[in-house]
Structure formats: C-alpha cells, structure tokens
N, C-alpha and C positions, 0 to 999 in steps of 0.2 A: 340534210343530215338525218340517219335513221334514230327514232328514238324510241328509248325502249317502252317496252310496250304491258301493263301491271297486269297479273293474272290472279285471276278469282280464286280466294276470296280476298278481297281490297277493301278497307270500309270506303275510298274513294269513287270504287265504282257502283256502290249505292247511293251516292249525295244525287242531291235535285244542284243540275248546273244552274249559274246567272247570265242572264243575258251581257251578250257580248254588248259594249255601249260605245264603243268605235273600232275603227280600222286601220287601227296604227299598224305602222311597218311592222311592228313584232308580231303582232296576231296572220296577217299577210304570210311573213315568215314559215311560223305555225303552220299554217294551211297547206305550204309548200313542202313541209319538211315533214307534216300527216302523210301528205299523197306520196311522198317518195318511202314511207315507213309501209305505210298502206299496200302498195307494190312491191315492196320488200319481203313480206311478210312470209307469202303473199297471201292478200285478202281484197274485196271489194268494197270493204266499207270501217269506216274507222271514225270514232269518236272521241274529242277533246277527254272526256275524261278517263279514256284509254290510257292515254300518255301522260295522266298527271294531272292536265289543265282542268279546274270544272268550271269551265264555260262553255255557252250555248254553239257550237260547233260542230262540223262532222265534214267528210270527204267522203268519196263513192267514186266505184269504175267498173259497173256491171258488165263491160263489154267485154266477152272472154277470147273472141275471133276477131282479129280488125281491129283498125285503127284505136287507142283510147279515147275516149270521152270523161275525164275525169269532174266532175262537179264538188265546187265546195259551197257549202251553205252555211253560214252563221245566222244565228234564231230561227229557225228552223224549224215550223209547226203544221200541224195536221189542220187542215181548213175544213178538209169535209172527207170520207172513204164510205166505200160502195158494202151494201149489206152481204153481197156476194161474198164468198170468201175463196181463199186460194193454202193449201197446203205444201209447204217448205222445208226440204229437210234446211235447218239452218246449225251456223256452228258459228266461232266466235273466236275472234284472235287475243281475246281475254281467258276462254277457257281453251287451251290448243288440243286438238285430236280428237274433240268430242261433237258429238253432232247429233239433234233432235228432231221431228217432225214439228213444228210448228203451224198454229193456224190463225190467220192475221185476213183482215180485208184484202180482196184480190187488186183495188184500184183504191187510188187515195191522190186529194189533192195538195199540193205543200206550197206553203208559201217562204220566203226566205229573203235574207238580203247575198247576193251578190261581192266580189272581190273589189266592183268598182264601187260598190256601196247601193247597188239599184236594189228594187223590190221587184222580188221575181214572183213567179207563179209557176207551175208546172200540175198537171197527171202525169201520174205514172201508175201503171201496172206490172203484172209477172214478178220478173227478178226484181226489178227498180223498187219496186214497191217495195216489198217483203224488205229489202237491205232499206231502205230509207226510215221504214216504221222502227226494222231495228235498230239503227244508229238514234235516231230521234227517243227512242227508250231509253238508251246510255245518259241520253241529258236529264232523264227524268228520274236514275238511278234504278231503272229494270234491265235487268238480263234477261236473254232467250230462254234459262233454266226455270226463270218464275213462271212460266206459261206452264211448264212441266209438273207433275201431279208431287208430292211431297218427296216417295219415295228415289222415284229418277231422280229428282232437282238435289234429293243428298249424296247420290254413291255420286253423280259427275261432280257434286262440290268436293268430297272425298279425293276422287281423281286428280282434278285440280291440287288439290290441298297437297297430294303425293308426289306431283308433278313441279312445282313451286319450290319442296321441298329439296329436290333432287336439280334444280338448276340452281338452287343457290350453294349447293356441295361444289359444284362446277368453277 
C-alpha cells in the first residue's frame, strides 16, 4: 500500500523517533508498504517518520541501473564514519523539488537489526552512505535543510510551506 508521505514543515518530522522493540507483523508490513511508497515516489530512501510513524525505521534502494537491492533496517545507528568527507547534492521526499549540496562523511559503518530480527553490520560509501546518514537524521528529527546555512534552510522551508499549501487546495 502507497502511503502518504508529510511534507515539511511537520512538527513530526522533527521528533527524536523510539526504538523499534519488536517485529510484529504490522511493523513488517510497514517496511513493506515504505518500500513500495519509497518506489513510488520515486525516491531511494524513506524514513518511518516520513509516513507518520516515529519509530526507529528506514528503507533504501540506491541502486538506479539493475536489479534492486532494497534494505530495510530498524534501529539503525552510525557505529563509526570516516573523517573524509563526500559532497551530495541531496533532496528529500519530505520537501518535493528542492535540492541542496550537502556535506556528510564519505564512508560510515551501520549497524542495524534485520527483517528476520538478526544484527546486521554493513560499510557503506558514495550513494549508500550519504542516503543512509540521511534517513538515520529523520529518526533523530534532522533534515537535509538543517545542514544549510539559515538563509537557504528558510526560502526551501517557505517553498515547501507554498507547496503543502497548494496540494491541500487539490
């Protein structure tokens, strides 16, 4: 099921999400019904409190040529990231049409649990990174716009705000 998806400004998509504390079918579900939103959209990466839910959550599918590889990970934390750094333009299926330069670690390592409920581990660099540090910010109630210097981070909140406006006339 596609579900809709809150655009900025939300006071939900600034809360600190809680950790997920099982794997009941509905969260399952959830995960399922993110990735089919997430490709919907379309976008590469989507976070629980995107759609409403604020738990520890998030889906990803960096892969733009070939086959998918879609990844879900509940609790979902940054274990360690490399001083290098790698610059993004990024954008955000919270704020639609707008897009920033971003600067985030180029490599990071995540740990996470799994669908089947295992403890995962992963690096990831390039794309994967950049989308993984930003869905992991969504749990922590930061957007891509907070990196941005005062002035950009109000006229795209602005934009938004006129964009929100004009799909609820709809």
């Amino acid at each position: 099921m596609i579900l809709p998806i809150l655009i900025h400004p939300d006071p939900r998509l600034k809360k600190t999400c809680d950790a997920v504390a099982d794997l009941s079918d509905d969260r399952l579900a959830l995960a399922k019904d993110m990735l089919a939103t997430m490709y919907d959209a379309p976008g590469v990466g989507l976070a629980a409190p995107q759609v409403g839910v604020l738990e520890r959550l998030i889906v990803l599918d960096c892969v733009k040529d070939g086959d998918p590889e879609p990844l879900v990970m509940f609790n979902p934390e940054i274990l360690a990231s490399s001083d290098e750094t790698n610059v993004y333009e990024e954008g955000c299926l919270s704020i639609p049409e707008q897009f920033a330069e971003v600067t985030r670690p180029k490599e990071v390592r995540v740990g996470w649990i799994d669908e089947k409920g295992n403890p995962q581990e992963k690096d990831f660099d390039g794309l994967w990174a950049t989308c993984v540090q930003h869905e992991i910010d969504h749990l922590n109630g930061k957007l891509f716009i907070d990196y941005l210097g005062p002035m950009k981070r109000q006229m795209m909140t602005r934009k938004s705000q006129k964009l929100k406006r004009e799909r609820a006339r709809v």
